[in-house]
MDTraj code that builds the backbone (N, CA, C; nanometers):
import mdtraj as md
import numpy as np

residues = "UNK UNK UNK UNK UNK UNK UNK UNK UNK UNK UNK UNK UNK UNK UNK UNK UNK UNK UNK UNK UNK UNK UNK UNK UNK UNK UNK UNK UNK UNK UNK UNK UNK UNK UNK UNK UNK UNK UNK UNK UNK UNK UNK UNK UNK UNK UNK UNK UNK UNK UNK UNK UNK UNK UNK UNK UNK UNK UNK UNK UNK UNK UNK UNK UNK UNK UNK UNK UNK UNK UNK UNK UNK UNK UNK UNK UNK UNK UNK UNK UNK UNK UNK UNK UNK UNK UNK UNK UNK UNK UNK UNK UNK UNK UNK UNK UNK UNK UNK UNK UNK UNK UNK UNK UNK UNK UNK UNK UNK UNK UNK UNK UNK UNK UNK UNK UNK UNK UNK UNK UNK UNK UNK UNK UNK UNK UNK UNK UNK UNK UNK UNK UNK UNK UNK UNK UNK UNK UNK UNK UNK UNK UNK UNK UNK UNK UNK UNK UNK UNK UNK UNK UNK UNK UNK UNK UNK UNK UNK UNK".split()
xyz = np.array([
    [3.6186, 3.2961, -0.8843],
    [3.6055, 3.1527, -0.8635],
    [3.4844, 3.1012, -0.9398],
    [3.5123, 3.0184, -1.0193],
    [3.4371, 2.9461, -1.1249],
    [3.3381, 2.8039, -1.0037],
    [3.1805, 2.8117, -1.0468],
    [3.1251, 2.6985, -0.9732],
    [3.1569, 2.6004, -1.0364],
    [3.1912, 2.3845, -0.9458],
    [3.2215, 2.3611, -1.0019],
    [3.0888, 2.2764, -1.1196],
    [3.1695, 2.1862, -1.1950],
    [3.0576, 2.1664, -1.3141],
    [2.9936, 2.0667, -1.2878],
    [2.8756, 2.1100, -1.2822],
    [2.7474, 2.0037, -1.2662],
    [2.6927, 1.8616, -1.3514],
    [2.7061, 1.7528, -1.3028],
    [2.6714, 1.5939, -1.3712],
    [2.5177, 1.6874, -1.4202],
    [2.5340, 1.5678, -1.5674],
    [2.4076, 1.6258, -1.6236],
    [2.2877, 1.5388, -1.5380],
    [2.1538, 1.5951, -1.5215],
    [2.0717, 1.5593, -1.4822],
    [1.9849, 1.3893, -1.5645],
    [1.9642, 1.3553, -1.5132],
    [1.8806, 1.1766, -1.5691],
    [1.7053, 1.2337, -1.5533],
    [1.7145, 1.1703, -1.6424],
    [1.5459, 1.1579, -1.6494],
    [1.4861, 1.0537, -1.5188],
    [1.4243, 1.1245, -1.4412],
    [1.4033, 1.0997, -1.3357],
    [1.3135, 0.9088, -1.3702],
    [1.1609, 0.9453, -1.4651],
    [1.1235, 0.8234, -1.4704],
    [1.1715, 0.6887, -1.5170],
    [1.3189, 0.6969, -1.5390],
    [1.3765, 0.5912, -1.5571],
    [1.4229, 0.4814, -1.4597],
    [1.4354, 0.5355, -1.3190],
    [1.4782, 0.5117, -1.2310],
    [1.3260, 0.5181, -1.0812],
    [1.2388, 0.5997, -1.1294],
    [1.1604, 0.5704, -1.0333],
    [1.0422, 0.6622, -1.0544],
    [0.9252, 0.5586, -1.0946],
    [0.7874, 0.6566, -1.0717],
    [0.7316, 0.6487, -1.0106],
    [0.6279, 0.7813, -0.9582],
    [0.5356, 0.7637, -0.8669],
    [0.3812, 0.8353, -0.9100],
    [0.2982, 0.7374, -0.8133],
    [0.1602, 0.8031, -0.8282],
    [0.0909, 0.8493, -0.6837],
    [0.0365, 0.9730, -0.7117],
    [-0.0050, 1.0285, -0.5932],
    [-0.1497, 1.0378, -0.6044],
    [-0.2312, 1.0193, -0.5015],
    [-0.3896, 1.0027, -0.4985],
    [-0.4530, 1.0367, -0.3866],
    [-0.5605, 1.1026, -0.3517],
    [-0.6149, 1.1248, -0.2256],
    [-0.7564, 1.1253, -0.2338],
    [-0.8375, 1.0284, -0.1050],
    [-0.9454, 0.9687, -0.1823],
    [-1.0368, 1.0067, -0.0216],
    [-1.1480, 1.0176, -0.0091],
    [-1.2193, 1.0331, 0.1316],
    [-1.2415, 0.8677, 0.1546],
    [-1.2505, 0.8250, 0.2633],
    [-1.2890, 0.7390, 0.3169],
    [-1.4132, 0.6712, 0.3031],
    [-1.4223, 0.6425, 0.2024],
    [-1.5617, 0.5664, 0.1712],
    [-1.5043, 0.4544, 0.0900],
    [-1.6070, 0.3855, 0.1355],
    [-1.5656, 0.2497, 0.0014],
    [-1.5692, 0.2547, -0.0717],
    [-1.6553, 0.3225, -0.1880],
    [-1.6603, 0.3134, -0.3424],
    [-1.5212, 0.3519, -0.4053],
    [-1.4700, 0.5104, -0.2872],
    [-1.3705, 0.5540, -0.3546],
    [-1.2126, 0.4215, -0.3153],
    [-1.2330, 0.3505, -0.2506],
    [-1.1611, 0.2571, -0.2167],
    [-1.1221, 0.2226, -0.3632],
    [-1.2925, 0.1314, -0.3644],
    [-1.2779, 0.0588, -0.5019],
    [-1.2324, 0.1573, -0.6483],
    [-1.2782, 0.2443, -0.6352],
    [-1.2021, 0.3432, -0.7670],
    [-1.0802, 0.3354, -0.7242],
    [-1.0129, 0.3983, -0.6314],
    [-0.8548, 0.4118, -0.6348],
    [-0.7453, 0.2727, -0.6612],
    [-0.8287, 0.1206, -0.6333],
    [-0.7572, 0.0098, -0.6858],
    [-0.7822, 0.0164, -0.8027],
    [-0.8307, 0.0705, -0.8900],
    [-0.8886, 0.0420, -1.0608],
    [-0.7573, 0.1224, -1.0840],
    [-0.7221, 0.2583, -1.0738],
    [-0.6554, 0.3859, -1.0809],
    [-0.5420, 0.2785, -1.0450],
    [-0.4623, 0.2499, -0.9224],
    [-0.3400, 0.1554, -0.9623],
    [-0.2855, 0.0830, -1.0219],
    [-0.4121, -0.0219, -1.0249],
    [-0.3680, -0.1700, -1.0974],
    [-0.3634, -0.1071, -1.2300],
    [-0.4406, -0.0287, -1.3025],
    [-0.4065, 0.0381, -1.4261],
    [-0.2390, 0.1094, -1.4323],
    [-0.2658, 0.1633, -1.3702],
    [-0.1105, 0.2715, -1.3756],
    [-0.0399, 0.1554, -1.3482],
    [-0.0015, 0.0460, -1.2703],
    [0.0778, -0.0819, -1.2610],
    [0.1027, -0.1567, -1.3899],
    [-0.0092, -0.1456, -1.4735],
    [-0.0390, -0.2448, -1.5600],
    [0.0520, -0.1865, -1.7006],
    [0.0305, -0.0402, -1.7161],
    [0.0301, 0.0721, -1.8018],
    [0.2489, 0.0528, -1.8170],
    [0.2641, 0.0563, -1.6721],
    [0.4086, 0.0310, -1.6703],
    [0.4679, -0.1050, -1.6751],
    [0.4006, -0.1913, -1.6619],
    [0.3874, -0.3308, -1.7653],
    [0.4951, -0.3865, -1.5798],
    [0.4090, -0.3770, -1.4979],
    [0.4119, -0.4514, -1.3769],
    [0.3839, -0.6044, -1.3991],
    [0.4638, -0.7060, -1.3601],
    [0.3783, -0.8271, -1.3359],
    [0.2334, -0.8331, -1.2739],
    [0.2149, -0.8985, -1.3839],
    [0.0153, -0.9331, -1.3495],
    [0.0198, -0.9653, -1.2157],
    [0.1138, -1.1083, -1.1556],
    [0.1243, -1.1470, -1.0553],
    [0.1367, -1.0516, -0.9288],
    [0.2224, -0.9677, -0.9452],
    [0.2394, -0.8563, -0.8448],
    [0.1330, -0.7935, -0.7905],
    [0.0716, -0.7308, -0.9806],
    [0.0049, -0.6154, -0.9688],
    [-0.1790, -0.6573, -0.8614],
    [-0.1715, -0.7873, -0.8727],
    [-0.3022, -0.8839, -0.8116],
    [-0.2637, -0.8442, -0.6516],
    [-0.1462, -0.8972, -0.6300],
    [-0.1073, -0.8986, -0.5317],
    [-0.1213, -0.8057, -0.4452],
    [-0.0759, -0.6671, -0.5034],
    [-0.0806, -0.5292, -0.4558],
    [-0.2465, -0.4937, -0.4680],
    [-0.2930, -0.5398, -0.5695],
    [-0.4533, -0.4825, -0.5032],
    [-0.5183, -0.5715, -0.4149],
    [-0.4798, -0.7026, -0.3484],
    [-0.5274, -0.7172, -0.2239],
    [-0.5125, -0.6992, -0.1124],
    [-0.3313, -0.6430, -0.0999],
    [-0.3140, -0.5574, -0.0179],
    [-0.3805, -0.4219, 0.0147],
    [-0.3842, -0.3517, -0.0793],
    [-0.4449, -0.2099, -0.0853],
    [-0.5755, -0.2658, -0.0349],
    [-0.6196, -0.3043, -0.0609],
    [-0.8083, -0.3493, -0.0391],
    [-0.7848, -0.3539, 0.0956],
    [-0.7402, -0.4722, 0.1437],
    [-0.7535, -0.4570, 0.2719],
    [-0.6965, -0.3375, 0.3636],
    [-0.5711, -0.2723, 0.3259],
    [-0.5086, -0.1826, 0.3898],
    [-0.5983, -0.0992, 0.4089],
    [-0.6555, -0.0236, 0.3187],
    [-0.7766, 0.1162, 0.2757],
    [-0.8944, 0.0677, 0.3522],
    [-0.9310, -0.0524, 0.3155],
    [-1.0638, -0.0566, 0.4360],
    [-1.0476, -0.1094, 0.5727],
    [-0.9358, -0.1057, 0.6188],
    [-0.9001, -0.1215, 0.7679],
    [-0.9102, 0.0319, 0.8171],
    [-0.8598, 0.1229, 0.7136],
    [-0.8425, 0.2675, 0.7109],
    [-0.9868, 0.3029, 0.7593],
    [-1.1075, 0.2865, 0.6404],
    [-1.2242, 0.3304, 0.6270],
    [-1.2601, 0.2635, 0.7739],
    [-1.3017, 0.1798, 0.7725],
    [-1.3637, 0.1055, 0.9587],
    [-1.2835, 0.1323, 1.0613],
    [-1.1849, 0.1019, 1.0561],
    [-1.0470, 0.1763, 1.2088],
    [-1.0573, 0.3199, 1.2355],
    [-0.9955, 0.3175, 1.1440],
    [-0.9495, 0.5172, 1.1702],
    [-1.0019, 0.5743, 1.1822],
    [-1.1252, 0.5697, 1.0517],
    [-1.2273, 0.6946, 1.0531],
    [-1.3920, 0.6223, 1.1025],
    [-1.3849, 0.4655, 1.1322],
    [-1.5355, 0.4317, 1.1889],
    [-1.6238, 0.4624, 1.0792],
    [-1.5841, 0.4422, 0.9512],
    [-1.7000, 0.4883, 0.8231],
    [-1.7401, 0.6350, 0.8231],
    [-1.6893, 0.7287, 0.8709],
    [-1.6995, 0.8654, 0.8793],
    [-1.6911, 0.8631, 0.6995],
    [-1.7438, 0.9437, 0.6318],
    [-1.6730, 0.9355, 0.4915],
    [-1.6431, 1.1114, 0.4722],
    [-1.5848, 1.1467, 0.5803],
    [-1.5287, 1.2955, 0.5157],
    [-1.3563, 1.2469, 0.5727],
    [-1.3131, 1.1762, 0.5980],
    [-1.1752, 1.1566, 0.6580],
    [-1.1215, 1.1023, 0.4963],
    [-1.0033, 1.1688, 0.5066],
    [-0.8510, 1.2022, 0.3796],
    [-0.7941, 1.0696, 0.3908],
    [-0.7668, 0.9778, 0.3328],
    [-0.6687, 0.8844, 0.3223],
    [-0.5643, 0.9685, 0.1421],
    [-0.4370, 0.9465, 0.2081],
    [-0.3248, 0.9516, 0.0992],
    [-0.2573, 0.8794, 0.0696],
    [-0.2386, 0.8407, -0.0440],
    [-0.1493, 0.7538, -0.1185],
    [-0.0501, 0.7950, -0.1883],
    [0.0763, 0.6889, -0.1653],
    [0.1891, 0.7738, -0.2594],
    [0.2079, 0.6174, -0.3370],
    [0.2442, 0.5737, -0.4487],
    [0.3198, 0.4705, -0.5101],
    [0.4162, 0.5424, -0.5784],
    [0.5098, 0.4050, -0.5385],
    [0.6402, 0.4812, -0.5929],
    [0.6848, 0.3613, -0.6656],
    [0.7198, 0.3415, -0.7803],
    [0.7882, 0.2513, -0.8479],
    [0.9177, 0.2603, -0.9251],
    [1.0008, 0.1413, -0.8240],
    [1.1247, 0.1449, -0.8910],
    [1.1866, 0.0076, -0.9471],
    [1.2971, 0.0453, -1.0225],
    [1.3167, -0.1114, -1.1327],
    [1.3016, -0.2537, -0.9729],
    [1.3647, -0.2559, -0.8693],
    [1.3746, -0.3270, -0.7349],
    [1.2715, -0.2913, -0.7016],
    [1.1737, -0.2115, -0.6725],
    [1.0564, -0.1973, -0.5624],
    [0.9640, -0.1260, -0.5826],
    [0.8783, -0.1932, -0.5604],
    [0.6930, -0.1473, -0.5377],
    [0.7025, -0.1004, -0.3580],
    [0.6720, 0.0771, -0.3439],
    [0.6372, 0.0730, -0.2099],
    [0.5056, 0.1501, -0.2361],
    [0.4316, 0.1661, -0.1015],
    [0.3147, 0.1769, -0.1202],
    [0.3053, 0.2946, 0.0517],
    [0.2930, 0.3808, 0.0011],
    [0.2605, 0.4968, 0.1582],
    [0.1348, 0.5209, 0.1563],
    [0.0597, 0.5002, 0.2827],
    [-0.1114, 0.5251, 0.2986],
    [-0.1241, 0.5982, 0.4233],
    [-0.1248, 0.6887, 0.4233],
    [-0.1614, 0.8474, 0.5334],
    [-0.2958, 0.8671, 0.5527],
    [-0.3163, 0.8796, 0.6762],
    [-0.4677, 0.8978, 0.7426],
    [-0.4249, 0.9945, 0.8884],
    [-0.5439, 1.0419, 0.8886],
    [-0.5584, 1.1908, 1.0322],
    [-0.6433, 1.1202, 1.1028],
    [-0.6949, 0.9409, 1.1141],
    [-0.8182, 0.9300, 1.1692],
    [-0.7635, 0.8964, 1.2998],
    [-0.8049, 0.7709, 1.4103],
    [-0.8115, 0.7178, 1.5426],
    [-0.6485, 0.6546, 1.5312],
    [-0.5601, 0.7029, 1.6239],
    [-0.4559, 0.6829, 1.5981],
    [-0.4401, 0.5711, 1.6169],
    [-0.3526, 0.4046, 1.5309],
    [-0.3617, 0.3162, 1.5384],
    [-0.1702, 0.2656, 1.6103],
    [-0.2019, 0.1816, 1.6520],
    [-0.0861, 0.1299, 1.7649],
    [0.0035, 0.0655, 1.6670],
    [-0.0508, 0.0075, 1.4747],
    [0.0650, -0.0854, 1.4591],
    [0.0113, -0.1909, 1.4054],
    [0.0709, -0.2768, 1.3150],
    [0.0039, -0.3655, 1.2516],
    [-0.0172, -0.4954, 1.4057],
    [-0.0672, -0.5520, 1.4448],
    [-0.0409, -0.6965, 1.5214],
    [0.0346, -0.7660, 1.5107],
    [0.0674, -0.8418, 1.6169],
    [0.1700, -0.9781, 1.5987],
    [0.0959, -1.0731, 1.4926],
    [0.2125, -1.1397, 1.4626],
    [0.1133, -1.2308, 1.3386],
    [0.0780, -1.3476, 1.4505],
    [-0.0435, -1.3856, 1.3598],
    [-0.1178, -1.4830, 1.4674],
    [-0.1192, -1.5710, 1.4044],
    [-0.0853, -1.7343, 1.3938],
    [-0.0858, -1.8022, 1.3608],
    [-0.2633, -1.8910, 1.3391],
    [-0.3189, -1.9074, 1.2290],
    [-0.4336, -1.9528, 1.2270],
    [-0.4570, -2.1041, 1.1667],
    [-0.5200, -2.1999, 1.2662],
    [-0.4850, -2.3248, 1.2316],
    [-0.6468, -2.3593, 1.1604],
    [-0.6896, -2.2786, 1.0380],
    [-0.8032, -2.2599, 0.9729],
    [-0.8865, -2.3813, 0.9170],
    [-0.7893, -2.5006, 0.9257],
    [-0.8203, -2.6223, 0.8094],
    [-0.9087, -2.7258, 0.9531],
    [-0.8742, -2.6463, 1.0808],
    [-0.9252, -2.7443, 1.2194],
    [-1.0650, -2.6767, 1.2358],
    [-1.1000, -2.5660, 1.1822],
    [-1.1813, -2.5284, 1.2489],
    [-1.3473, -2.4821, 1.1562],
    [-1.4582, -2.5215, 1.1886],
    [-1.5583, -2.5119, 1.0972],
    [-1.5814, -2.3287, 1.0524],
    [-1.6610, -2.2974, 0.9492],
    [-1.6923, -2.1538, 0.9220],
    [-1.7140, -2.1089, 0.9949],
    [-1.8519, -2.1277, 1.1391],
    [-1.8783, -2.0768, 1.2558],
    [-1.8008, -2.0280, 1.3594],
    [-1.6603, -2.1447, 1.3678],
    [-1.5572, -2.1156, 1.4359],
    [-1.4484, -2.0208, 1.4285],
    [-1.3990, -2.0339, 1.3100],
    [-1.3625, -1.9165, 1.2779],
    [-1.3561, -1.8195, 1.3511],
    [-1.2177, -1.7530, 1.3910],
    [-1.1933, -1.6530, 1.5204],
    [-1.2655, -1.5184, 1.4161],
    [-1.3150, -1.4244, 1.4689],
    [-1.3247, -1.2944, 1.3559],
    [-1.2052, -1.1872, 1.3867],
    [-1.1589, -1.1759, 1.2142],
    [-1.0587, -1.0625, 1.2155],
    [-0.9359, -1.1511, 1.2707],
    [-0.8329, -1.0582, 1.2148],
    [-0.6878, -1.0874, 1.2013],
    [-0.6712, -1.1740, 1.0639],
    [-0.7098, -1.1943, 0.9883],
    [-0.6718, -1.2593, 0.8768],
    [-0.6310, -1.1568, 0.7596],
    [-0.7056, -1.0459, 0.7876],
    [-0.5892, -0.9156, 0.7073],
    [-0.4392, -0.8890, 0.7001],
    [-0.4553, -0.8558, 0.8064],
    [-0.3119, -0.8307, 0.8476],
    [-0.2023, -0.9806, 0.8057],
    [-0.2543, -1.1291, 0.7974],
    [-0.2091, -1.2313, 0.7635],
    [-0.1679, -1.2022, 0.6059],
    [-0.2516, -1.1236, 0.5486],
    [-0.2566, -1.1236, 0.3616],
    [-0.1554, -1.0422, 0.3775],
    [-0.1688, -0.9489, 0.4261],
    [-0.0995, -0.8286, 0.3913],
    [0.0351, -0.8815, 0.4137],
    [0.0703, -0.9481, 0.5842],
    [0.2295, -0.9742, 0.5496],
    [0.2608, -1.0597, 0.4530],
    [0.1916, -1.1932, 0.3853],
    [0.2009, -1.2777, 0.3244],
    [0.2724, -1.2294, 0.1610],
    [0.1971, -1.1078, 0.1698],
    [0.2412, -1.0658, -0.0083],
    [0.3145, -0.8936, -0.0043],
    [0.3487, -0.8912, 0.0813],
    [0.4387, -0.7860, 0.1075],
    [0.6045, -0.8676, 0.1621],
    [0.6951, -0.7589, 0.1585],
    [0.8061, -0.7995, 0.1882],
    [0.8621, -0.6713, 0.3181],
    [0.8594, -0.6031, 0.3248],
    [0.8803, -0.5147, 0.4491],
    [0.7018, -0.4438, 0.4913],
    [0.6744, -0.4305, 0.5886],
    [0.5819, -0.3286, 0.6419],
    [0.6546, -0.2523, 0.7624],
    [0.5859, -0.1156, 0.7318],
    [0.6322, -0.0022, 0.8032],
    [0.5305, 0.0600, 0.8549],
    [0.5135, 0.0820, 0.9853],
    [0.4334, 0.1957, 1.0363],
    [0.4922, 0.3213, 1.1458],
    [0.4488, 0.3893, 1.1220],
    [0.4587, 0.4994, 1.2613],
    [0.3489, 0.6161, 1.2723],
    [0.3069, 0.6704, 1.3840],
    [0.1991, 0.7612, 1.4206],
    [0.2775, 0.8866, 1.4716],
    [0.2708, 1.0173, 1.3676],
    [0.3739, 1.0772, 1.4339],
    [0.2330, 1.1956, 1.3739],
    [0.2523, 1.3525, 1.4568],
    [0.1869, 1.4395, 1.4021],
    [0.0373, 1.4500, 1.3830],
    [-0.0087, 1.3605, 1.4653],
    [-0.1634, 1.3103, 1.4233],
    [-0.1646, 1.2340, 1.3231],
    [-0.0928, 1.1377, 1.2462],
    [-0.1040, 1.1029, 1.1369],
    [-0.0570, 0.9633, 1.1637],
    [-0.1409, 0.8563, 1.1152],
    [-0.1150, 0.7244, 1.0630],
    [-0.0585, 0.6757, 0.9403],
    [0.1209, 0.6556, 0.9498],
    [0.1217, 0.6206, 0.7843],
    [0.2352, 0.4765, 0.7923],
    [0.1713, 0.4304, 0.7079],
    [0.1886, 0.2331, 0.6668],
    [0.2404, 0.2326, 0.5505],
    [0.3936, 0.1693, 0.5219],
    [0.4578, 0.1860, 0.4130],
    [0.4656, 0.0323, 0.3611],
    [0.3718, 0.0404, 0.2850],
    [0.3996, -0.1598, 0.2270],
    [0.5024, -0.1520, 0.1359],
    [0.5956, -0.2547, 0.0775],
    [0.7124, -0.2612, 0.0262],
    [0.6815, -0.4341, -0.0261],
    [0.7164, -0.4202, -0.1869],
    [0.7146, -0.5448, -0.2447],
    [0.8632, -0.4879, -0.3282],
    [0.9383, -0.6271, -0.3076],
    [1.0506, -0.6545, -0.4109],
    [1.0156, -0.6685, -0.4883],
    [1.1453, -0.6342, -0.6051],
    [1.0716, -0.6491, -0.7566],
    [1.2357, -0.7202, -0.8181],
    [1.1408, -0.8251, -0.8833],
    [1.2738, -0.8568, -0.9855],
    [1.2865, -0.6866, -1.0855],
    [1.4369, -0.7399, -1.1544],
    [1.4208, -0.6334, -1.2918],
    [1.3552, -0.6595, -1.3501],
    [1.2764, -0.7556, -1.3809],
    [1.2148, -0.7618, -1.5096],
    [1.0702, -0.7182, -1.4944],
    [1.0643, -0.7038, -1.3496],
    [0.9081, -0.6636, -1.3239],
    [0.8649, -0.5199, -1.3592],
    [0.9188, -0.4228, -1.3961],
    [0.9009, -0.2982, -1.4676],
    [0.9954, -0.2855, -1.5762],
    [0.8921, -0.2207, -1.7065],
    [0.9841, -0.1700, -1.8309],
    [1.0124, -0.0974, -1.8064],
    [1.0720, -0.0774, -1.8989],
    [1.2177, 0.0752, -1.8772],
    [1.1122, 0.2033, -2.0088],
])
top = md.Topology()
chain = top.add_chain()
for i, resn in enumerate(residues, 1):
    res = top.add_residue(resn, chain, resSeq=i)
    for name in ("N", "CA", "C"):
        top.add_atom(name, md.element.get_by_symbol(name[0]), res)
traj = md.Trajectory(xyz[None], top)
């Protein structure tokens, strides 16, 4: 008995790349690992618009990481996966720190009523983040915190 015959294989980066990164919990390396994206974003000829977009997500995501999870500890692992496909920018961020419950309900902020002083503190992250994302994902499974941001992509937003 003959096996049967195998579809030839596709070049995988045509259809979907990814970048993998793992950075300790400190801010500087924060700020290095958005340089390291928006480049690799840029490199694959991402919309500028997007690629802005996605590093203010990441900013805030990573340093909710650094102050939440790990309390500025700077020996705690944050991981990153980007994955880019012709439809979608997703974004996986893995942490071992203070296990977190979940992004919040969105809170509605009536900002234009209220002076600088007033200003509630905090929750306006989590506002950006849903604002320029299109799905968010979380779950705490294994000791592990991981948050899957997801931006649609026209086709035209990655070359081939």
């Amino acid at each position: 008995m003959t096996e049967p015959e195998k579809a030839p294989l596709r070049a995988t980066h045509r259809y979907e790349l990814r970048l993998q990164l793992a950075i300790k919990s400190v801010q500087s390396e924060v700020s290095n690992v958005l340089c390291s994206i928006t480049q690799w974003l840029e490199s694959h000829k991402v919309d500028p618009t997007i690629t802005s977009d996605l590093e203010l997500v990441l900013a805030e995501a990573l340093n909710n990481v650094v102050e939440h999870a790990y309390l500025y500890a700077e020996d705690g692992e944050i991981d990153i996966l980007v994955t880019l496909r012709p439809k979608e920018l997703k974004v996986l961020i893995t942490d071992s720190g203070r296990k977190f419950d979940g992004p919040p309900e969105f809170r509605e902020m009536d900002v234009e009523n209220f002076s600088l002083e007033e200003l509630p503190e905090g929750g306006f992250g989590w506002n950006l983040i849903r604002s320029l994302t299109d799905v968010i994902e979380f779950e705490h499974a294994d000791k592990k915190n991981r948050l899957t941001l997801t931006r649609n992509l026209q086709d035209t937003a990655m070359a081939e």
